[in-house]
N, C-alpha and C positions, 0 to 999 in steps of 0.2 A: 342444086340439090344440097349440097354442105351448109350454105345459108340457112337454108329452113330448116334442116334438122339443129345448128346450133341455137336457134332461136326459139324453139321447140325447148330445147335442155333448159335455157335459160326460164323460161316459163315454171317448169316444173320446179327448180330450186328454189324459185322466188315462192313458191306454191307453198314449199315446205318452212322456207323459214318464217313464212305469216304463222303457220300453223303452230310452229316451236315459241313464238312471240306470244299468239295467244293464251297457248300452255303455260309458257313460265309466266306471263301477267298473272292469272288465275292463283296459280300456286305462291307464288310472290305475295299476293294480297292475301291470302289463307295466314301465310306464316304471319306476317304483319298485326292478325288480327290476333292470331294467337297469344301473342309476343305482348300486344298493347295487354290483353286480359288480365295477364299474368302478372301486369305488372302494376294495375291497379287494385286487384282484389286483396284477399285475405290469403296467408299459406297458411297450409294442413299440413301437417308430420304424423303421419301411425308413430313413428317412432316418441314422438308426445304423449301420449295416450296413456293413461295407468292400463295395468293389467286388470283384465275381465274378475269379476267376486271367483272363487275358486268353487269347483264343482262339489255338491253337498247332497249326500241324501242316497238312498238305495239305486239301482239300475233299473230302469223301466221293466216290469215283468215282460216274460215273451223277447225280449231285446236279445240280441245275440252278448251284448255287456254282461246281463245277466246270466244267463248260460254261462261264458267263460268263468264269473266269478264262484257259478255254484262248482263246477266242474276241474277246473284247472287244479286246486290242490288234493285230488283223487288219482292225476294222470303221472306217469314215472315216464321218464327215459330208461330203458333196458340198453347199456352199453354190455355184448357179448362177443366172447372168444372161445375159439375150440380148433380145432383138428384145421392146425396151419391159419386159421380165416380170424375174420376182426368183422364187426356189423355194429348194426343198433336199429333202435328202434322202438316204439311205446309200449306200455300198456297202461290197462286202470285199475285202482283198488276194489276190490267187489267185498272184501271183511277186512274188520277190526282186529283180525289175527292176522293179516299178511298175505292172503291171497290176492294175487294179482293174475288176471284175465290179458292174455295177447293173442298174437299166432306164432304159429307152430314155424312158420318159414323163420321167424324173429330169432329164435331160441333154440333151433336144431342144432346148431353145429357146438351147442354148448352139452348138447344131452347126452354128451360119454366124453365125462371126464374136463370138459369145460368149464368155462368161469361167465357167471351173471354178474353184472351189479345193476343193481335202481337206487336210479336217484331221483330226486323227491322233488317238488314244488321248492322246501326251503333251504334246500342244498345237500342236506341230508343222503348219502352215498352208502348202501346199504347189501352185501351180499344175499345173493338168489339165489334158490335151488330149484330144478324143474319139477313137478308134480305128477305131470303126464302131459300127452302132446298127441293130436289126433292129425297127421298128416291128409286127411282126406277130406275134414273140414277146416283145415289149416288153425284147430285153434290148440292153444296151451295155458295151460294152468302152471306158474311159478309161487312161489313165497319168500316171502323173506318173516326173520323170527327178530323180537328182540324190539321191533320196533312200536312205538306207544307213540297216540293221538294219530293214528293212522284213519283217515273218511272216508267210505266206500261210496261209490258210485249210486244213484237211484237207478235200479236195471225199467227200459220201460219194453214195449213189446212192437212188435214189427209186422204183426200180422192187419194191422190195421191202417199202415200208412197210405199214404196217396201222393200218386205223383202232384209233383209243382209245391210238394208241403216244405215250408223250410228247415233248413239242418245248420247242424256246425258241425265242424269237426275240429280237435286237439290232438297235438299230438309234437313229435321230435323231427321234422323233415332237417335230411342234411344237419342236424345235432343240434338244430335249433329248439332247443326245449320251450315246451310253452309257448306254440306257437298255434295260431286260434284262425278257424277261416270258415266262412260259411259260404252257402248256395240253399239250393232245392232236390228235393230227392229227383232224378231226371226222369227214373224209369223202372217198374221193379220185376223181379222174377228172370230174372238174366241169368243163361246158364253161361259160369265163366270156372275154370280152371284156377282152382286156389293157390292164393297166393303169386298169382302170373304164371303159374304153369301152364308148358305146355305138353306136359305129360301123358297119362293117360286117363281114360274115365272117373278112375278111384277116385281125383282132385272136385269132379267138378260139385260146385255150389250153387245156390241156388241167391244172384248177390240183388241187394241194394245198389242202384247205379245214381250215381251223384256229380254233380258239377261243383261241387265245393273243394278247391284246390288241398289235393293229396299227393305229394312226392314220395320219395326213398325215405324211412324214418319214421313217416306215420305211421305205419304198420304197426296194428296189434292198437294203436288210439281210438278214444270213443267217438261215434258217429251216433249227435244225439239231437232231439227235439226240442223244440223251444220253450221247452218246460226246464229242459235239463236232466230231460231221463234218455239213458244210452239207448239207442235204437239199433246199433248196429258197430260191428267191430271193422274201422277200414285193414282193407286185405289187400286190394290191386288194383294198380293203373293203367289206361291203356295207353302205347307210344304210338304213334305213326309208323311206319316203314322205313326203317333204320338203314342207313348205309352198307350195314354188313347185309340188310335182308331178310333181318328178322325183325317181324311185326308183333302183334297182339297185346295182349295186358306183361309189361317187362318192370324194368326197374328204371326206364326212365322220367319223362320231368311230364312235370302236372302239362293237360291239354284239356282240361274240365272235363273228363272222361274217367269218374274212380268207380272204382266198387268196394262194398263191405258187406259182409256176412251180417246176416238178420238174427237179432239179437235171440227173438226165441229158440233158433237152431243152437242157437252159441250156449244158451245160457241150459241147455238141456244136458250138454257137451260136459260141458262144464261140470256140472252137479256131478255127472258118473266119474268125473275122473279124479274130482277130493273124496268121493265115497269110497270107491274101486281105486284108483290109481290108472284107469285105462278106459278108453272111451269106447263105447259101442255105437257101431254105424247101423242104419238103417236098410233092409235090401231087399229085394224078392226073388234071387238065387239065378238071374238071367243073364248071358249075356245081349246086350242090343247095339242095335247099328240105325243110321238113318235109312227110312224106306222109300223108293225113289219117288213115291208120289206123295211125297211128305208123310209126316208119323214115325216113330218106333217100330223098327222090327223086332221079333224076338229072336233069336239065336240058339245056342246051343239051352237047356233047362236042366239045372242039378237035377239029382233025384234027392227025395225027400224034401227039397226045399219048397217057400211059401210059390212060387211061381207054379211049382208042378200040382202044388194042393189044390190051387184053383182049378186048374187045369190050360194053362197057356200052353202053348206047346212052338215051336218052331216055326216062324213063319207067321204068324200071327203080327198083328200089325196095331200097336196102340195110337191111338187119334184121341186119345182126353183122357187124365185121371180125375176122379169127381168131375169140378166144372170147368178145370182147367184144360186147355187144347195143348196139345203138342203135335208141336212141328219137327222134331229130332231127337233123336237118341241123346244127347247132354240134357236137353228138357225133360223128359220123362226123370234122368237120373239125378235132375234138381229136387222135381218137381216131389221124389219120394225120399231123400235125403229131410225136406222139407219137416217129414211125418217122423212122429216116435213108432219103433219097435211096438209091434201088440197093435197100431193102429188099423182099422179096415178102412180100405179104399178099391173106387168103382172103376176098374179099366172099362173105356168102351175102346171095343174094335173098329178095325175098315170095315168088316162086314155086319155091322152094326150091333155085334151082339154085345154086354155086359157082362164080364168077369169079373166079382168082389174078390182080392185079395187081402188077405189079413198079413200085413208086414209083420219081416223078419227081422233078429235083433243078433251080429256077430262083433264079436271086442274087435278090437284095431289095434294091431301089433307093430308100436313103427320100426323104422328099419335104423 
């Protein structure tokens, strides 16, 4: 029995080294062949080569190149300090006098007694002052004075976009000024808590959702069309489930998951608050909650307010305004943040009936 199993082994090694023999013939003759080629032909060096004619001529319309170039010297970095804190973060020029359009989360902690500066495309380092600041649609109005050759933004509108349409966005991520990144709008009509809050109802917006890389710093930067007209202002990103436990839209790092406020709510925002100095919000005097078989419920109803003129009453249950469906209480309070003060719109109920309210219009006093 020892015999034949040692003659057995031998068998097998004799097995393996034909196999290693064939292998390295094969590879042996490869190199060989290589080797000879090489050594008869012609050599190539890139490093020989002049340099390419230099690039000449406008940027492709529609090109995300183009976009940057109309856009970028409109966008400022807002470096701001206030009460103990240090931040930053973007905005853009919307006049030839100094207004500049951001949010509200950018620029709070400067708005008593705090210090702005914007700085500029061409270095240009320019003292801000706040204008007014809507904490509930996260946006603000600063200026700065003094400054000449200043190029406002093209505002374009947001009521019209489509998912999968392309975007860019500009802006200051991590103090990186001027820094330019596109995608597609992903998704629209997202009820998201402004500015990454996770607050309470007052915040929520009604956002543009984008896969165009948006970090810390973009805040308050143009989110615009490939025309080069702002569609929307980036606000928040959303993070993963953080270590500590906290999830949702935060302050941490791009996952192709932003939002941005839609430029017509912004730009409505806006207007009241260089006329007025103070924004007025949109409402209809209710509180709401999600209802368990999906929809809006109504809660407590002011008196006198637009809710009660219709006549909502408690318990009521919103399932669409106009054509739009809602599925929860943050969607209903997108979906009317949406609309100007003075607008009419069709609540339909769970029990199928039709309540026209005519929205109500109260200042926003931030804190």
């Amino acid at each position: 029995m020892p015999a034949k199993q040692t003659r057995s082994g031998g068998k097998l090694l004799a097995g393996v080294a034909a196999v290693a023999l064939l292998v390295g013939g094969v590879a042996g003759g490869t190199v060989g062949y290589l080797t000879s080629g090489s050594d008869n032909g012609p050599v190539t060096n890139a490093l020989d080569a002049p340099k390419p004619v230099s690039q000449t001529g406008n940027a492709p319309a529609g090109s995300v190149e183009s976009v940057a170039q109309k856009l970028s010297p409109s966008v400022v970095e807002l470096q701001v300090s206030g009460q103990s804190q240090a931040g930053e973060g973007s905005g853009f020029v919307i006049s030839t006098d100094g207004y500049i359009l951001t949010n509200n989360h950018v620029v709070e902690v400067a708005a008593n007694g705090g210090q702005i500066q914007a700085v500029f495309q061409d270095g240009r380092k320019v003292a801000a002052k706040v204008v007014g600041r809507d904490p509930t649609t996260d946006i603000a109005v600063v200026k700065v004075d003094g400054v000449n050759g200043l190029t406002p933004v093209e505002i374009g509108r947001s009521d019209d976009l489509r998912v999968g349409q392309q975007v860019v966005a500009i802006g200051s991520p991590f103090e990186l000024a001027g820094t330019v990144t596109s995608g597609i709008v992903s998704s629209l009509h997202r009820p998201v808590r402004a500015g990454g809050s996770t607050g309470d109802q007052t915040t929520v917006m009604d956002a543009i959702q984008t896969d165009a890389a948006i970090n810390p710093g973009n805040s308050g930067g143009p989110l615009a069309n490939m025309s080069g007209q702002v569609i929307g202002i980036n606000s928040a990103i959303y993070s993963p489930q953080s270590a500590s436990g906290q999830g949702g839209a935060s302050e941490g790092g791009n996952v192709g998951i932003g939002f941005a406020i839609p430029i017509d709510q912004a730009r409505r925002t806006a207007d009241t608050i260089i006329k007025t100095g103070q924004a007025v919000q949109t409402y209809i005097g209710a509180t709401v909650k999600d209802a368990p078989n999906g929809g809006a419920e109504i809660g407590s109803v002011q008196a006198g307010s637009p809710a009660e003129k219709a006549g909502l009453k408690a318990g009521d249950v919103v399932t669409k305004i106009d054509d739009r469906s809602i599925d929860a209480a943050d969607t209903l309070i997108a979906a009317i943040r949406t609309r100007a003060p003075d607008q009419k719109a069709k609540f339909t109920l769970a029990d199928s009936r039709v309540v026209e309210v005519t929205l109500g219009g109260q200042p926003v006093t931030p804190n």
